[in-house]
N, CA, C and O of each residue as an XYZ file, in Angstrom:
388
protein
N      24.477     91.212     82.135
C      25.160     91.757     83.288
C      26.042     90.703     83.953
O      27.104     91.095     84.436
N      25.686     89.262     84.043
C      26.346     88.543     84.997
C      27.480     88.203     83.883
O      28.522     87.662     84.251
N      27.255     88.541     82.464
C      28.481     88.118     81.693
C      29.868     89.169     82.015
O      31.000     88.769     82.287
N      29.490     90.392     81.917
C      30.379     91.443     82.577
C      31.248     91.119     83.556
O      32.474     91.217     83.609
N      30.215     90.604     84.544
C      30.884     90.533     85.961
C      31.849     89.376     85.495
O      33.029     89.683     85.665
N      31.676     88.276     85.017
C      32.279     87.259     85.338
C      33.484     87.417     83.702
O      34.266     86.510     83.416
N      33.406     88.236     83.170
C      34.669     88.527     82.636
C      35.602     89.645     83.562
O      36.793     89.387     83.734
N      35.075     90.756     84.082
C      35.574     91.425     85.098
C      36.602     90.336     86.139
O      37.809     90.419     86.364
N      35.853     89.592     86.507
C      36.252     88.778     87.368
C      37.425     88.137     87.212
O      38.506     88.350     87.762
N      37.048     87.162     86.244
C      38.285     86.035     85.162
C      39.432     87.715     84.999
O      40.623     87.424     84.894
N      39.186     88.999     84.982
C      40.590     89.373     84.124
C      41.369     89.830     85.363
O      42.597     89.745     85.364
N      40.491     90.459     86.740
C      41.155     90.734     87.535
C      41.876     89.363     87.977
O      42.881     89.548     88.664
N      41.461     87.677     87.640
C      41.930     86.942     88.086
C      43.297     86.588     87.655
O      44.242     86.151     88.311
N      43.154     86.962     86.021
C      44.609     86.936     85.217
C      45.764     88.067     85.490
O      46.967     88.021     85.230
N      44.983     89.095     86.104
C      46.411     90.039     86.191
C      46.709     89.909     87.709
O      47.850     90.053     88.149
N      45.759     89.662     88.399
C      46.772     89.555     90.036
C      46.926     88.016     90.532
O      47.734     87.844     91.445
N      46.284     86.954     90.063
C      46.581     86.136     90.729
C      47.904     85.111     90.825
O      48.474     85.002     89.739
N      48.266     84.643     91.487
C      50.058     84.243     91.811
C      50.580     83.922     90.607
O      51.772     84.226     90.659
N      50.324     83.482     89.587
C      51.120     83.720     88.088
C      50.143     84.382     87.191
O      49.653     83.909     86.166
N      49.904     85.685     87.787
C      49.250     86.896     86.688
C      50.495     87.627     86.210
O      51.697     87.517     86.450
N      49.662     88.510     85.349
C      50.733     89.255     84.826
C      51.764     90.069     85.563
O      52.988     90.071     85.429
N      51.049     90.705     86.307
C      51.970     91.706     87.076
C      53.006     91.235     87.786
O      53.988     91.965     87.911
N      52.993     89.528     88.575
C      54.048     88.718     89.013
C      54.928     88.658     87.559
O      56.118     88.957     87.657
N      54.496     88.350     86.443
C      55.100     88.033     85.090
C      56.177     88.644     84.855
O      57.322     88.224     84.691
N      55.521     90.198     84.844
C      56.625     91.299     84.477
C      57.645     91.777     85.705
O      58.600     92.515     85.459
N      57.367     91.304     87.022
C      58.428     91.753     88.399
C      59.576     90.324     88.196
O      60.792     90.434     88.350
N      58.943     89.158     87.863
C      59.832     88.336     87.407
C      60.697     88.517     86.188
O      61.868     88.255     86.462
N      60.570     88.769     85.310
C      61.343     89.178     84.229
C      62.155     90.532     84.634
O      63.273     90.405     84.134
N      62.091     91.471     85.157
C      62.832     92.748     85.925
C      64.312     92.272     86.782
O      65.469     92.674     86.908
N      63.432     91.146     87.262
C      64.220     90.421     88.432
C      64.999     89.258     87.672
O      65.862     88.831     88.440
N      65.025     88.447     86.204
C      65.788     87.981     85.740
C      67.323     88.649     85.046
O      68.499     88.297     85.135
N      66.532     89.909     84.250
C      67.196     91.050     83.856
C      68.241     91.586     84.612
O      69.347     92.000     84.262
N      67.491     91.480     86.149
C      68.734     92.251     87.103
C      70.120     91.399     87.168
O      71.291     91.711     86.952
N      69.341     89.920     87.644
C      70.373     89.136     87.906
C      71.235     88.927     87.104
O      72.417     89.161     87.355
N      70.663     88.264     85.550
C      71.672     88.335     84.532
C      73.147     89.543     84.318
O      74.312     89.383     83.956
N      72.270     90.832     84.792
C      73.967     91.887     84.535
C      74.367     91.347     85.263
O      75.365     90.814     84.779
N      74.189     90.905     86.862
C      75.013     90.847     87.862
C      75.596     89.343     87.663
O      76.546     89.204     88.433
N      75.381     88.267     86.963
C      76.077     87.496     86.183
C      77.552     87.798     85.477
O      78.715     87.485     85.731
N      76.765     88.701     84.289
C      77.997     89.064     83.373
C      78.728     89.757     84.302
O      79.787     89.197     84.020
N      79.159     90.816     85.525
C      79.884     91.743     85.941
C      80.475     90.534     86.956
O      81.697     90.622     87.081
N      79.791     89.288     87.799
C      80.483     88.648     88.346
C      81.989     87.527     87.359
O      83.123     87.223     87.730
N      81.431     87.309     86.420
C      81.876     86.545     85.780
C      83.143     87.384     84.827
O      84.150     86.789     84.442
N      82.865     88.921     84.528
C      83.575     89.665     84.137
C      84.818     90.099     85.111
O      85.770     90.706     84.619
N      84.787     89.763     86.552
C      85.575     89.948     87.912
C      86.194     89.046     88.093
O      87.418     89.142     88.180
N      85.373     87.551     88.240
C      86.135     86.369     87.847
C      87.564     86.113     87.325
O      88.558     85.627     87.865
N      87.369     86.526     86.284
C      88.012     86.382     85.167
C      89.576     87.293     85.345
O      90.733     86.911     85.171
N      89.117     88.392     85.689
C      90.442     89.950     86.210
C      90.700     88.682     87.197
O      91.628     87.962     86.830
N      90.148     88.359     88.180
C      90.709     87.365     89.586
C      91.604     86.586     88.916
O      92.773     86.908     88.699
N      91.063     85.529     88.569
C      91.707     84.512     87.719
C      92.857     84.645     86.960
O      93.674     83.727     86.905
N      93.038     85.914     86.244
C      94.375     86.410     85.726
C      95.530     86.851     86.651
O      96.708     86.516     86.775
N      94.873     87.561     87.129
C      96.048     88.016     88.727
C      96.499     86.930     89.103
O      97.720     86.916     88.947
N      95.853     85.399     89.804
C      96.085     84.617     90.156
C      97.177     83.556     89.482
O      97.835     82.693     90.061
N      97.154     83.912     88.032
C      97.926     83.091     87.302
C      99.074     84.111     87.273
O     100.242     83.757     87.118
N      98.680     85.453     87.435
C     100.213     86.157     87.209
C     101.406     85.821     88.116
O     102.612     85.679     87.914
N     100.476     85.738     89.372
C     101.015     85.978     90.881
C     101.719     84.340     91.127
O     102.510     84.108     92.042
N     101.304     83.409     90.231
C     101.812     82.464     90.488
C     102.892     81.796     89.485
O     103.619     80.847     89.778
N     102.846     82.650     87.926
C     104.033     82.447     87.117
C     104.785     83.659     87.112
O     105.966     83.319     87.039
N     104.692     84.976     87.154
C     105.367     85.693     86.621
C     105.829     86.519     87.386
O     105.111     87.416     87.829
N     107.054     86.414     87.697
C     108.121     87.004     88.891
C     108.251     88.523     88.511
O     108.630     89.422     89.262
N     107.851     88.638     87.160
C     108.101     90.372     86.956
C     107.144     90.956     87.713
O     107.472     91.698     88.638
N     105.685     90.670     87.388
C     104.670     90.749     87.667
C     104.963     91.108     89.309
O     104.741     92.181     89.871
N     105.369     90.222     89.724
C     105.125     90.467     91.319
C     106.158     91.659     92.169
O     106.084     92.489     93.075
N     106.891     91.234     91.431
C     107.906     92.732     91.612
C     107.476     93.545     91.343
O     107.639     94.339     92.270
N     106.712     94.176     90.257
C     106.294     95.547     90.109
C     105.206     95.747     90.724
O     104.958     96.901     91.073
N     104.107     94.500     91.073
C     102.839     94.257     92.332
C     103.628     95.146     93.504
O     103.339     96.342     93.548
N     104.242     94.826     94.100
C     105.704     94.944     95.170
C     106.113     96.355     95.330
O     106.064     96.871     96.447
N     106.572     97.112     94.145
C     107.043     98.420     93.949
C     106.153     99.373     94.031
O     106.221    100.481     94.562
N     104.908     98.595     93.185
C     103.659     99.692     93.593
C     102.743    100.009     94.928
O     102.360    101.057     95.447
N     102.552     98.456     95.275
C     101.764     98.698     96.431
C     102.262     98.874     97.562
O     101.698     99.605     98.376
N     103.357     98.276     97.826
C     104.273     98.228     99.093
C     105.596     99.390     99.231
O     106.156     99.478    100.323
N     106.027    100.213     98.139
C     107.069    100.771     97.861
C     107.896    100.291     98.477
O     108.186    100.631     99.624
N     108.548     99.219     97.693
C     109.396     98.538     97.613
C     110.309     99.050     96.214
O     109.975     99.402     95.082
N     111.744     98.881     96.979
C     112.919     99.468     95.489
C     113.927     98.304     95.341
O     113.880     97.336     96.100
N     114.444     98.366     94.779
C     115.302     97.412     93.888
C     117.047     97.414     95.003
O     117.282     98.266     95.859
N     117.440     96.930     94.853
C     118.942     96.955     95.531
C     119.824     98.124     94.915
O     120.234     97.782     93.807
N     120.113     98.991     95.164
C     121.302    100.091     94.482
C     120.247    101.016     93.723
O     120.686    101.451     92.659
N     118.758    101.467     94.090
C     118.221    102.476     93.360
C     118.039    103.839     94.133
O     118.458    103.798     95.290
N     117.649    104.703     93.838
C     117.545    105.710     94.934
C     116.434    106.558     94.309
O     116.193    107.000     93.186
N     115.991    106.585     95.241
C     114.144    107.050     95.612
C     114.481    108.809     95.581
O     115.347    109.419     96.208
N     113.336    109.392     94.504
C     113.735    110.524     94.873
C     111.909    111.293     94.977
O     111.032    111.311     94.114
N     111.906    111.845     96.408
C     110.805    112.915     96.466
C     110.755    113.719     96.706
O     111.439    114.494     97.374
N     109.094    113.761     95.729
C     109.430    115.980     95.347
C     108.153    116.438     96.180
O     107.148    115.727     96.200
N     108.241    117.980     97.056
C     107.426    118.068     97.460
C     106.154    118.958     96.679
O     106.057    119.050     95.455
N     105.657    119.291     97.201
C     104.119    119.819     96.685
C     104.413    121.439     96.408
O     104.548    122.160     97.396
N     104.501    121.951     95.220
C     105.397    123.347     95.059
C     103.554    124.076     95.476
O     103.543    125.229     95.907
N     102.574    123.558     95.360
C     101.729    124.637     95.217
C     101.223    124.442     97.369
O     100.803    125.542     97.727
N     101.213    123.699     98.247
C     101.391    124.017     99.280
C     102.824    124.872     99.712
O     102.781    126.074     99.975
N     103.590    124.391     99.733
C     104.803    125.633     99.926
C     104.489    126.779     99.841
O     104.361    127.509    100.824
N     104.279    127.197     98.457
C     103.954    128.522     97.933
C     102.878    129.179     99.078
O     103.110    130.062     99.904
N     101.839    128.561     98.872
C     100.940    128.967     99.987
C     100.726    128.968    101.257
O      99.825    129.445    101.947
N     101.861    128.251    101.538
C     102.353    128.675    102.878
C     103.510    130.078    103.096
O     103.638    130.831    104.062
N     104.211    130.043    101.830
C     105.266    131.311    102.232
C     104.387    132.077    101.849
O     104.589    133.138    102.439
N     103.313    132.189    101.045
C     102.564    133.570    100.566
C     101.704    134.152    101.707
O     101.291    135.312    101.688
N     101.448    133.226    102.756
C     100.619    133.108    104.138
C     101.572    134.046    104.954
O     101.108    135.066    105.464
N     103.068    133.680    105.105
C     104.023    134.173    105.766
C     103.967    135.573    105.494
O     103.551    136.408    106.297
N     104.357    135.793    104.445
C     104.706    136.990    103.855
C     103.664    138.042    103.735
O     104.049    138.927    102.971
N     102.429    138.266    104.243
C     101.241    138.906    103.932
C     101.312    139.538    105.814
O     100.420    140.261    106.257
C-alpha cells in the first residue's frame, strides 16, 4: 500500500509540478504560437523594407503611390467620372411609381 501511495505521489509530482508535463505542453503551444508570429512579422518586414527601397529609388513608383492614394493627375490629363447607373435608376424608378 505505501508503495502505491508513493508512486501516486512521485506521478502527481511529475505532471503538475513547475516543470511537469502539463507546464511542458502550455510551453510548447506557446513556442508554436510565437514562432507563426515570427514568420508573419518577418514576412511584413520584408513588404516594409521593399516599399522603403521603392520610395527611396524609384520615382515611378512614387508617382503612381501619388495617383492612387492621393488622386493626384499628371499635367494635361483629364479625369473622367462616371456615376453609379444602378443608384440613379433607383432613384428615377422611386420617382416614377
Amino acid at each position: 500500500m505505501l508503495v502505491v501511495i508513493f508512486v501516486a505521489a512521485l506521478s502527481l509530482f511529475i505532471i503538475f509540478s513547475r516543470h511537469g508535463i502539463v507546464r511542458v505542453y502550455k510551453l510548447k503551444a506557446e513556442r508554436t504560437k510565437l514562432s507563426k508570429q515570427i514568420i508573419s512579422l518577418r514576412k511584413r518586414n520584408k513588404k516594409i523594407s521593399r516599399n522603403i527601397y521603392e520610395l527611396k529609388h524609384n520615382k515611378q513608383y512614387i508617382a503612381e503611390l501619388a495617383r492612387k492614394k492621393l488622386d493626384l493627375i499628371k499635367k494635361g490629363e483629364i479625369v473622367f467620372k462616371f456615376i453609379n447607373n444602378k443608384k440613379q435608376s433607383a432613384a428615377t424608378a422611386a420617382k416614377t411609381k
